[in-house]
VEXMI-554219 format. One line per 3 residues: number of its first residue (from 1); their letters; for each residue x, y, z of C-alpha. Coordinates in nm, 2 decimals. Example, Ala and Ser with C-alpha at 12.3 -4.5 7.8 and 13.67 -1.06 7.14 Angstrom:
BEGIN
1> AS> 1.23,-0.45,0.78 ~ 1.37,-0.11,0.71
This chain:
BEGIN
1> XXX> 17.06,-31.98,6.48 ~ 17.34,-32.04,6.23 ~ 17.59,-31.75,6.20
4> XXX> 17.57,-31.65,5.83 ~ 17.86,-31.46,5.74 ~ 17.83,-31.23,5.36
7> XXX> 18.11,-31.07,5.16 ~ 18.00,-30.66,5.07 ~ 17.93,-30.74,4.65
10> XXX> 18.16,-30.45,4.46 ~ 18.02,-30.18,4.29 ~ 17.90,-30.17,3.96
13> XXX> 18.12,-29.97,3.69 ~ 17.99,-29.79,3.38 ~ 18.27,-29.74,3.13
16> XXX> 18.21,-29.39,2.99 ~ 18.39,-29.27,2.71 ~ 18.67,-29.09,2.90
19> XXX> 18.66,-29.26,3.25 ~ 18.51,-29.54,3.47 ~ 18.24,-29.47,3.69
22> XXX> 18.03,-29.59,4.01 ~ 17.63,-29.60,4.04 ~ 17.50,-29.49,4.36
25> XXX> 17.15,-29.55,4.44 ~ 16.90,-29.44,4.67 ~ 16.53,-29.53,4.71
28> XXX> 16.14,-29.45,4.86 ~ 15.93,-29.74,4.84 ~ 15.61,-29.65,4.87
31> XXX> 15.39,-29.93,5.05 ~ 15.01,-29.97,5.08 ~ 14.94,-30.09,5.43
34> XXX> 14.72,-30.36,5.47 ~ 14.42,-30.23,5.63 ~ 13.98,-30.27,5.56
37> XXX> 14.02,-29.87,5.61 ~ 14.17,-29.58,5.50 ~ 14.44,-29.38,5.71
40> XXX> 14.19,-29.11,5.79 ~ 13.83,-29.25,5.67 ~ 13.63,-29.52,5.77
43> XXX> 13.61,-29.58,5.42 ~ 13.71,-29.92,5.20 ~ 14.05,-29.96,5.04
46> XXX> 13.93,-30.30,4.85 ~ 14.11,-30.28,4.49 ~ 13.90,-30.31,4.20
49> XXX> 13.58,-30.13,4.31 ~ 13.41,-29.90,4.09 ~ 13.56,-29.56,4.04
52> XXX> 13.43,-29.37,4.33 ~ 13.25,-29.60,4.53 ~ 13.51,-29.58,4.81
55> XXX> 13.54,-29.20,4.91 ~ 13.42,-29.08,5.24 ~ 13.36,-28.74,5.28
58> XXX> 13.70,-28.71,5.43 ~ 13.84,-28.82,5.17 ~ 13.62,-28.57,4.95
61> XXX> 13.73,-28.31,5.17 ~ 13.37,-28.20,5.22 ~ 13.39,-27.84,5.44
64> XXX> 13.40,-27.91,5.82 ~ 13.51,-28.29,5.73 ~ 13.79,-28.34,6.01
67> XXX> 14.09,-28.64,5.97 ~ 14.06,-28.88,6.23 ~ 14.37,-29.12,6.28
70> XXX> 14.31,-29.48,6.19 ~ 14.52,-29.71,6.49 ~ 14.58,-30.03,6.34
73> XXX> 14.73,-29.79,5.99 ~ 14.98,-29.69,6.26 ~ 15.02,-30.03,6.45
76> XXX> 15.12,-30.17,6.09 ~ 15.38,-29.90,6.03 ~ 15.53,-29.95,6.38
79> XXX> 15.52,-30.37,6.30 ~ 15.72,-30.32,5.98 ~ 15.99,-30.10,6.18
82> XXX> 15.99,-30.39,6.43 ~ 16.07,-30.59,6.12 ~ 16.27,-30.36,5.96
85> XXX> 16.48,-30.39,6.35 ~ 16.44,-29.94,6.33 ~ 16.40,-29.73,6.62
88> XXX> 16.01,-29.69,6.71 ~ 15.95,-29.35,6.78 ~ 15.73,-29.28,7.08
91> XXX> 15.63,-28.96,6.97 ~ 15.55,-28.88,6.61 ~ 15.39,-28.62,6.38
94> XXX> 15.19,-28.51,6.11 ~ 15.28,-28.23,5.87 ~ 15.07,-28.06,5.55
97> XXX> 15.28,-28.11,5.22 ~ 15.11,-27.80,5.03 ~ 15.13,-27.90,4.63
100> XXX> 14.89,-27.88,4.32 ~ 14.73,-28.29,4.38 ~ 14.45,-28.26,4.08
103> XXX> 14.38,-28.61,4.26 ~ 14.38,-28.49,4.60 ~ 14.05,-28.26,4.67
106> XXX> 14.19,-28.11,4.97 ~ 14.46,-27.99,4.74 ~ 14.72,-28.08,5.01
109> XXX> 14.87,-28.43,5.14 ~ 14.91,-28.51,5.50 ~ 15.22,-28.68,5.57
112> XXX> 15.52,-28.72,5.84 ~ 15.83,-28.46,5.76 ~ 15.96,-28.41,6.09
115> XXX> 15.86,-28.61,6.34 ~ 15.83,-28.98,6.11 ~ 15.70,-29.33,6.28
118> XXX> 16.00,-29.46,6.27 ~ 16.37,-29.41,6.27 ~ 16.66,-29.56,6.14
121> XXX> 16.68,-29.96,6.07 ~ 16.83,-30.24,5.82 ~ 16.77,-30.46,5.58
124> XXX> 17.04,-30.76,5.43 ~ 17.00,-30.74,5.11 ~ 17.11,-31.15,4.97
127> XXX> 17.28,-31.11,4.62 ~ 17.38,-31.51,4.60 ~ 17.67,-31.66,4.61
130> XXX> 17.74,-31.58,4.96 ~ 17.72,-31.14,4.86 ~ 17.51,-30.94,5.09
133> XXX> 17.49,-30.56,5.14 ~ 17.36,-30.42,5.42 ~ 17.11,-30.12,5.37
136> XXX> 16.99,-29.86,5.58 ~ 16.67,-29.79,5.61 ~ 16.67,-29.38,5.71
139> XXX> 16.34,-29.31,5.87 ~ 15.98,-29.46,5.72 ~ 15.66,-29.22,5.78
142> XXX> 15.28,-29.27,5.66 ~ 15.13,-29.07,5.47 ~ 14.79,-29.07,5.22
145> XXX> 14.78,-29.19,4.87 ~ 14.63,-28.99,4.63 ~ 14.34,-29.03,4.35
148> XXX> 14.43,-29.18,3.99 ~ 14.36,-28.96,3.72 ~ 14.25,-29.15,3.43
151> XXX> 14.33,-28.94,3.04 ~ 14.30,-29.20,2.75 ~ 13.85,-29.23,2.80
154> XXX> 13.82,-28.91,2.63 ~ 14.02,-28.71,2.40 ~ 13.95,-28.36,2.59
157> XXX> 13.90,-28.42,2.90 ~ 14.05,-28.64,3.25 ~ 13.91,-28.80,3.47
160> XXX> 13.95,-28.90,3.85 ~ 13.91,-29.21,4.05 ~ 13.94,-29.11,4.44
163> XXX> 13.93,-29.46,4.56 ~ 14.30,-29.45,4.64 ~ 14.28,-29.14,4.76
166> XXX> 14.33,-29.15,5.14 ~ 14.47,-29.50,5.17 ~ 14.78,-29.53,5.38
169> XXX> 15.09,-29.53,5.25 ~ 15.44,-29.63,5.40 ~ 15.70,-29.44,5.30
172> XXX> 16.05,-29.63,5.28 ~ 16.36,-29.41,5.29 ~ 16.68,-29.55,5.24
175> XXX> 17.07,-29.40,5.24 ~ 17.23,-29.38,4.93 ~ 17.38,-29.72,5.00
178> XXX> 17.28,-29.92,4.68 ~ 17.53,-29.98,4.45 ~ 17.42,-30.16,4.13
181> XXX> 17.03,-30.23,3.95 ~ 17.05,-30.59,4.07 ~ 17.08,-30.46,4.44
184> XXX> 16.84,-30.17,4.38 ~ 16.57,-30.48,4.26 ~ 16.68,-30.72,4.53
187> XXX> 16.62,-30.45,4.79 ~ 16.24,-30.41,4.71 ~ 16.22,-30.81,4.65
190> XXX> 16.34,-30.84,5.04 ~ 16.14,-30.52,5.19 ~ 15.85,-30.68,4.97
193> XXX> 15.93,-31.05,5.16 ~ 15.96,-30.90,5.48 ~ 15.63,-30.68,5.47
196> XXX> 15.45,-31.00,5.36 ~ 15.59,-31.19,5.65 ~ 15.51,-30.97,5.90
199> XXX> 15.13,-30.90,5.68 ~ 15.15,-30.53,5.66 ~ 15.14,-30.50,5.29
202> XXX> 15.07,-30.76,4.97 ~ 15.36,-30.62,4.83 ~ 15.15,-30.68,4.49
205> XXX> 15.29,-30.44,4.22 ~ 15.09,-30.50,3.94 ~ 14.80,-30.29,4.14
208> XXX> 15.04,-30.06,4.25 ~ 15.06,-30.14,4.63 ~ 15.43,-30.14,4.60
211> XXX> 15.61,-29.88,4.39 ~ 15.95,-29.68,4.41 ~ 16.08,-29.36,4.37
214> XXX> 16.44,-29.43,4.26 ~ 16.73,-29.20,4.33 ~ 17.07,-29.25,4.08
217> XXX> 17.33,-29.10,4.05 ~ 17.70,-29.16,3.93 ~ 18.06,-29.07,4.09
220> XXX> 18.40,-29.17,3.99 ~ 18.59,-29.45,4.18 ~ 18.70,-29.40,4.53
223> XXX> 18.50,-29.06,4.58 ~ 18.19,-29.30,4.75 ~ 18.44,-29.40,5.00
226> XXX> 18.52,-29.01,5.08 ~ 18.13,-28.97,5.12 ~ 18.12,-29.26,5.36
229> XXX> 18.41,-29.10,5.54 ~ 18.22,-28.77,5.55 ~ 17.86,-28.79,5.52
232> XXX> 17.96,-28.51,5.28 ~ 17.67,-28.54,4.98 ~ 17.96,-28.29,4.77
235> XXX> 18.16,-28.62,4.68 ~ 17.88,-28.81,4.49 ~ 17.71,-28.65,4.20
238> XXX> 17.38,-28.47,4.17 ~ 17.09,-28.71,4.20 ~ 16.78,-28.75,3.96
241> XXX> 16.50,-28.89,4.08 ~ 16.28,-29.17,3.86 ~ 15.91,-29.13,4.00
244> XXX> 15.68,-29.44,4.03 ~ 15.86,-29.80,3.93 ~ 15.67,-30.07,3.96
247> XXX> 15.83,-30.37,3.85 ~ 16.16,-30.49,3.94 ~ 16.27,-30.55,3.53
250> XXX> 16.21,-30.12,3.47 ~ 16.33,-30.05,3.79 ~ 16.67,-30.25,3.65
253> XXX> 16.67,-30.09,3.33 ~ 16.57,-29.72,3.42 ~ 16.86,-29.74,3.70
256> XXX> 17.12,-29.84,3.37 ~ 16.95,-29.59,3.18 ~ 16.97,-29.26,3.39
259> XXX> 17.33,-29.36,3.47 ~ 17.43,-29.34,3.11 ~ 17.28,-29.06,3.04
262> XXX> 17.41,-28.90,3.37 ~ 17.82,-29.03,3.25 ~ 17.71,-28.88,2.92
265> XXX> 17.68,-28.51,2.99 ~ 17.94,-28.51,3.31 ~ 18.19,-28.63,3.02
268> XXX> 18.07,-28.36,2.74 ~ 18.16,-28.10,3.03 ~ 17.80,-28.03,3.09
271> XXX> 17.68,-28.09,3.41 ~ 17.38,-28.29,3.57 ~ 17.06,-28.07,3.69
274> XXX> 16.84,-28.20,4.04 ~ 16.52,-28.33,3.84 ~ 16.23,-28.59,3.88
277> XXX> 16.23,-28.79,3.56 ~ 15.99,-29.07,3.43 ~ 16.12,-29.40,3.25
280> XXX> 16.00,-29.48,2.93 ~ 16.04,-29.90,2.88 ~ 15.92,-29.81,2.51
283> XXX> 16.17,-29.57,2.39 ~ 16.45,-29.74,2.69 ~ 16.52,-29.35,2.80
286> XXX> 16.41,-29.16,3.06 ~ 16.24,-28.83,3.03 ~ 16.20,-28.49,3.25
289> XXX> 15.87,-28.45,3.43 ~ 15.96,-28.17,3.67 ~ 16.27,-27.98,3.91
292> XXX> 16.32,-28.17,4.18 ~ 16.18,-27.97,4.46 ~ 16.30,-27.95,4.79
295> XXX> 16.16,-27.94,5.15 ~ 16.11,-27.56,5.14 ~ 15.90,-27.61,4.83
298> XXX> 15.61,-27.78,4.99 ~ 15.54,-27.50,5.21 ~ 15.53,-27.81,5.50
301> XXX> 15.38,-27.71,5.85 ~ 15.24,-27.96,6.12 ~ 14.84,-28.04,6.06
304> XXX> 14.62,-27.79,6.27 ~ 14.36,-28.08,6.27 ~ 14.54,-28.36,6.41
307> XXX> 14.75,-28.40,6.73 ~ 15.06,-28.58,6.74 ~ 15.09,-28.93,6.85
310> XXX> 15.25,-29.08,7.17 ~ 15.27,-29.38,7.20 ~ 15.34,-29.57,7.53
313> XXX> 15.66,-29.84,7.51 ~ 15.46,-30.13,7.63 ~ 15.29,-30.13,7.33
316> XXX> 15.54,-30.13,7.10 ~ 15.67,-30.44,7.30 ~ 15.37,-30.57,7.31
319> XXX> 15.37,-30.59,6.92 ~ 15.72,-30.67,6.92 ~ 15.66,-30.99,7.12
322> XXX> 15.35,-31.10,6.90 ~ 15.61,-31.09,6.56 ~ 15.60,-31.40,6.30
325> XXX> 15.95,-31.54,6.28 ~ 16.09,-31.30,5.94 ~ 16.23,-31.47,5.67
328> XXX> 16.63,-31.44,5.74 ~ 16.56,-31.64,6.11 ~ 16.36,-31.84,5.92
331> XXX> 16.59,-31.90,5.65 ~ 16.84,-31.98,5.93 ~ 16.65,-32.21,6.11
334> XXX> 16.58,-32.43,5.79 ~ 16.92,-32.47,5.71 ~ 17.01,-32.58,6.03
337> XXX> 16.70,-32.78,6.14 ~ 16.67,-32.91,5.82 ~ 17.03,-32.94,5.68
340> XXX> 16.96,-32.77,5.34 ~ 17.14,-32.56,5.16 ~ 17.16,-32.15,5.12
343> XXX> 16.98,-32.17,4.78 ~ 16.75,-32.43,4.89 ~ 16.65,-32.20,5.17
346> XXX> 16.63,-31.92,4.98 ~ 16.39,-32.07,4.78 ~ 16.18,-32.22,5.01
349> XXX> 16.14,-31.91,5.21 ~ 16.09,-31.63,4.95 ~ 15.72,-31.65,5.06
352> XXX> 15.58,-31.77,5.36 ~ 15.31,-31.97,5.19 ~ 15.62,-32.18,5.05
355> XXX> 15.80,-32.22,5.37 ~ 15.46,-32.31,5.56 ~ 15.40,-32.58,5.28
358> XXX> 15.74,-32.71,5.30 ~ 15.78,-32.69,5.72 ~ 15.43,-32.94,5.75
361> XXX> 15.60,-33.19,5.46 ~ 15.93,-33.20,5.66 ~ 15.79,-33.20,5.99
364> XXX> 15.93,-33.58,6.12 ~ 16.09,-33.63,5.77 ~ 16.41,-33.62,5.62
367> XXX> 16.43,-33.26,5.52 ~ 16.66,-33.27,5.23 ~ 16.48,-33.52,5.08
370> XXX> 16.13,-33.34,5.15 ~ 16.34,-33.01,4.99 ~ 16.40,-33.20,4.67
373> XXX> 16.05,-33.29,4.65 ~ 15.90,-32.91,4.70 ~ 16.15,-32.76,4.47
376> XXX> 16.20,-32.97,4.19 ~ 15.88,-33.18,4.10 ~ 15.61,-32.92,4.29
379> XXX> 15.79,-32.59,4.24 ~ 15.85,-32.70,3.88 ~ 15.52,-32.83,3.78
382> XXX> 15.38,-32.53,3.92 ~ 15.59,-32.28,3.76 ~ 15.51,-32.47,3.43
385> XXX> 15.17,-32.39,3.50 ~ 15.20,-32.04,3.57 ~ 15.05,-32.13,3.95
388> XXX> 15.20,-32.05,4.27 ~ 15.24,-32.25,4.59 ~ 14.81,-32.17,4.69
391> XXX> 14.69,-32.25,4.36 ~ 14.86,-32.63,4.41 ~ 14.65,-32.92,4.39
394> XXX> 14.91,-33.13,4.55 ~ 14.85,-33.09,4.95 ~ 15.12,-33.11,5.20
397> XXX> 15.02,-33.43,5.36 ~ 15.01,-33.60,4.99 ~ 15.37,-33.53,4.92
400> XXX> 15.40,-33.60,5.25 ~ 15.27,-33.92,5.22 ~ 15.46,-33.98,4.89
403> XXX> 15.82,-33.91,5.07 ~ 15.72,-34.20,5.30 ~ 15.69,-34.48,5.04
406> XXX> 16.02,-34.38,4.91 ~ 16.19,-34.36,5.25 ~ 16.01,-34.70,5.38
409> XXX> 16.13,-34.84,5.00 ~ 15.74,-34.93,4.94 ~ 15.83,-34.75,4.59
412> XXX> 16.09,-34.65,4.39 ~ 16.24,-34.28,4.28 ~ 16.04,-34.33,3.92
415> XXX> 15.79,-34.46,4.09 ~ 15.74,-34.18,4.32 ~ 15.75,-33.96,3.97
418> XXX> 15.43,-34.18,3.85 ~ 15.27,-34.18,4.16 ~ 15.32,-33.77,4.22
421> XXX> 15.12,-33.72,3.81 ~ 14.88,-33.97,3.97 ~ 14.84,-33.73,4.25
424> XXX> 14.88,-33.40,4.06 ~ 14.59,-33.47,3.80 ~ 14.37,-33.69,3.97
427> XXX> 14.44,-33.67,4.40 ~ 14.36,-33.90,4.59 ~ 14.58,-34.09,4.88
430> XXX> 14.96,-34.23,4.73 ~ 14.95,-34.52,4.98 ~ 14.60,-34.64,4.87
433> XXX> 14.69,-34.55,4.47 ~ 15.00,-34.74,4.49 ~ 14.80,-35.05,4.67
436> XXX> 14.54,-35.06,4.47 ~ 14.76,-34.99,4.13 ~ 14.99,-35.22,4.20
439> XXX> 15.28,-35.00,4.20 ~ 15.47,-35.12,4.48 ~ 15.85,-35.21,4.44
442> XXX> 15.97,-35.55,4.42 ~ 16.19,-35.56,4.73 ~ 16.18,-36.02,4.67
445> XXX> 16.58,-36.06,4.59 ~ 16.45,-36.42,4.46 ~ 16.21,-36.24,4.21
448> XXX> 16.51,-35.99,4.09 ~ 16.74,-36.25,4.06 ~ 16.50,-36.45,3.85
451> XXX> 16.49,-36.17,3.61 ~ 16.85,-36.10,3.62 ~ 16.93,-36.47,3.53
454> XXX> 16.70,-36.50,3.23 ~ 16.88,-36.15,3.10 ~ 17.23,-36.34,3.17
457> XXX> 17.16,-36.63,3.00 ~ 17.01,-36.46,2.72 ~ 17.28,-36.19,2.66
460> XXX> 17.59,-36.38,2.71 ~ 17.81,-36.16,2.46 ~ 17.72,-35.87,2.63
463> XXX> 17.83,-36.05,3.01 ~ 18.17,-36.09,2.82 ~ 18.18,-35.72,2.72
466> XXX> 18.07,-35.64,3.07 ~ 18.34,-35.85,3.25 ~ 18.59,-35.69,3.10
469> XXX> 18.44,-35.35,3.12 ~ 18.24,-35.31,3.46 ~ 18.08,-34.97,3.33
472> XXX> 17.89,-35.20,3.09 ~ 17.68,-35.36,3.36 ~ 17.49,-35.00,3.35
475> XXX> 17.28,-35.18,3.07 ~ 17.17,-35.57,3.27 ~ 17.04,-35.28,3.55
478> XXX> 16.83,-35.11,3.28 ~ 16.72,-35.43,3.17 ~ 16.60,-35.58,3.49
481> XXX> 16.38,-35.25,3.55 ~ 16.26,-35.28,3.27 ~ 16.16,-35.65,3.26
484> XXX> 16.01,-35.61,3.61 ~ 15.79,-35.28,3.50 ~ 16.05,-35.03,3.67
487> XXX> 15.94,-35.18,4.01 ~ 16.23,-35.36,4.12 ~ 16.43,-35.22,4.39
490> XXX> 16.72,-35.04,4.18 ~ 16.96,-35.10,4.52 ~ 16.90,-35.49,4.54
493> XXX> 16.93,-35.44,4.08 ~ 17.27,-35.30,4.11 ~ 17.39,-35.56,4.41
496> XXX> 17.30,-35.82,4.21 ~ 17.46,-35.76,3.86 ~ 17.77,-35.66,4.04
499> XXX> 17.75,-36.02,4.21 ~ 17.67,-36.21,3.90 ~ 17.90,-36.01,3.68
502> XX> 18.16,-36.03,3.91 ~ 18.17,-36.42,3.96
């Protein structure tokens, strides 16, 4: 394991009109576990089913209809604590959060106040450029979803989808330890990376599996420090909240947003109230939606129908032991296995499809080279082609097998360019394509230096020219790849003009 060493990134400063200021940023990412069954219901959380079609009569809340506690839902929140390295604990609880939920029928959510899953844990947050924040993960507790309520298919009335409704949810509390709205983005990119890893949640945004409630608020220079100090919440300012984010670009711009308006009243003397807001990426402002309520408000009290849960150490270890390696060992190992770089790293690890493809077309190769390969011709292509790393047509044993020919100099570096469009668009096997095609490398110095002669004795103005200026001899190289159909061996090429040129 290599010991990586990060530098704490500064702050972010807004310049107000009258004085500087600091953002200070808190966050609850809400994330769907990955489970065939609701938290409570026996009932199916595919995506995309009709409206309706997956509701039990739990989730209904039909009369006498009783909760019963789904085990792998809480196997998978005591997995991403394990990943998260939190405190398990043994004994947890569920509470009654009493709140008008027009897509809840029970009319109350059951969720964890008191007595959460987990405890306190960490996650490095990688900012580039050798910058890393550490931030602390407070507690995370599960919880059920609600329903969607639908209001643009009719002009008077709503309507309400209670697939959702039920599904478990992890809740993601951090401290207020975020400090800018590229950390605040790069924290849900890595919680999203490690909860892929360890296949407790898709992490896929777009459907709303992933989303964050995002706490901002502002303070002058040096009072963050005093809070730090103190755990006293008097030095930062009062915190809005900005419900349901679900993309990292909003999340960046709402975060910018609030804060503005936040330095904007503080400096007209007025003074910021508690509130939930809602960001608006058409107008770029965000907009009140209700008070911020507090713990009291919910009228919370432990759930008469379910009993807590204990659960016994040797299976949390048990689970422990059976963990995929998570991306920042992984990261680790590839850079030292592998010799590659920090970005290269990054990049190959950002999702573990990558980092499988890339680990079976290093395995026994030279890993920088294989690096090059994934990232810049596969990675691009792809990327060109709006696909990802699953969609690719090229297979890890094909690029594989295309890395060989250049290392055993069968081909060329153009070559292998050729030969990996051959592959892309048509398949097939790049040792057989570059038999049968013909595309093999002239390796015969004899041949080359047949070539090179001709071009000497053709071009004798330009040998002059090149004699007296060696960087010249750039162009008898071109010329020899060129007269040989790019298959020459550019390392015997440039041996042999510096030779002739030279005597």
């Amino acid at each position: 394991m290599l010991d990586l060493t990060y530098e704490t990134p500064k702050p972010k400063v807004i310049a107000g009109a009258k004085h500087d200021w600091e953002l200070v940023i808190g966050m609850e990412v809400h994330a769907q576990v990955s489970s065939n069954a609701k938290l409570f219901s026996g009932a199916s959380t595919k995506f995309g089913a009709e409206p309706n079609s997956n509701v039990a009569f739990v989730d209904a809340a039909m009369p006498g209809m009783l909760p019963v506690i789904n085990e792998y839902c809480v196997e998978q929140a005591v997995r991403t604590g394990l990943g998260l390295k939190a405190e398990i604990n043994l004994f947890s609880a569920f509470d009654r959060k009493n709140y008008f939920y027009p897509d809840l029928p029970q009319g109350y959510q059951i969720s964890q106040l008191y007595h959460p899953i987990v405890g306190e844990g960490e996650v490095l947050v990688e900012l580039g450029n050798g910058l890393a924040r550490n931030v602390r993960v407070e507690r995370i507790h599960m919880e059920q979803d609600a329903g969607k309520s639908i209001h643009d298919m009719d002009p008077n009335m709503s309507f309400v989808d209670l697939n959702r409704t039920g599904v478990c949810l992890m809740e993601i509390v951090s401290r207020p330890d975020i400090r800018s709205p590229e950390e605040a983005a790069a924290y849900i990119a890595k919680l999203r990376q490690i909860m892929q890893y360890l296949g407790t949640c898709d992490g896929n945004m777009q459907n709303g599996n992933l989303r964050a409630d995002v706490n901002v608020s502002i303070c002058r220079p040096g009072q963050y420090e005093k809070y730090q100090e103190t755990q006293d919440f008097s030095h930062l300012g009062t915190r809005c909240e900005i419900k349901n984010m679900n993309s990292m670009r909003f999340i960046q711009q709402a975060i910018e947003v609030e804060a503005r308006r936040q330095i904007a009243i503080v400096e007209a003397g007025g003074e910021v109230e508690q509130e939930t807001r809602l960001y608006d990426p058409d107008k770029g402002e965000t907009r009140s939606m209700r008070s911020k309520e507090e713990a009291h408000d919910y009228r919370y009290f432990p759930d008469p129908d379910l009993l807590p849960l204990e659960i016994e150490q040797a299976w949390v270890d048990d689970i422990a032991a059976k963990l995929p390696e998570l991306p920042d060992d992984k990261k680790s190992r590839f850079m030292g296995d592998f010799g590659l770089t920090d970005y290269d790293a990054s990049v190959l690890t950002a999702e573990v499809e990558s980092a499988t493809y890339f680990e079976e077309v290093a395995k026994g190769r030279d890993g920088k080279l294989a690096a090059n390969w994934v990232i810049n011709e596969l990675f691009g292509r792809l990327k060109k082609e709006d696909h990802d790393i699953t969609d690719s047509p090229v297979s890890p044993a094909q690029l594989g097998g295309i890395i060989d020919l250049i290392t055993s100099d069968a081909i060329s570096g153009k070559i292998a360019k050729d030969l990996f469009e051959i592959v892309y668009t048509e398949g097939g096997d790049p040792a057989q394509i570059v038999e049968e095609r013909g595309m093999k490398q002239v390796t015969d110095t004899g041949a080359i230096e047949a070539a090179l002669d001709e071009i000497i004795a053709a071009n004798p103005a330009q040998v002059e020219k090149a004699k007296v200026n060696p960087k010249l001899a750039g162009w008898f190289v071109g010329q020899v790849m060129k007269a040989t159909g790019g298959k020459a061996n550019p390392k015997a090429v440039n041996q042999l003009v510096a030779q002739k040129l030279g005597e």
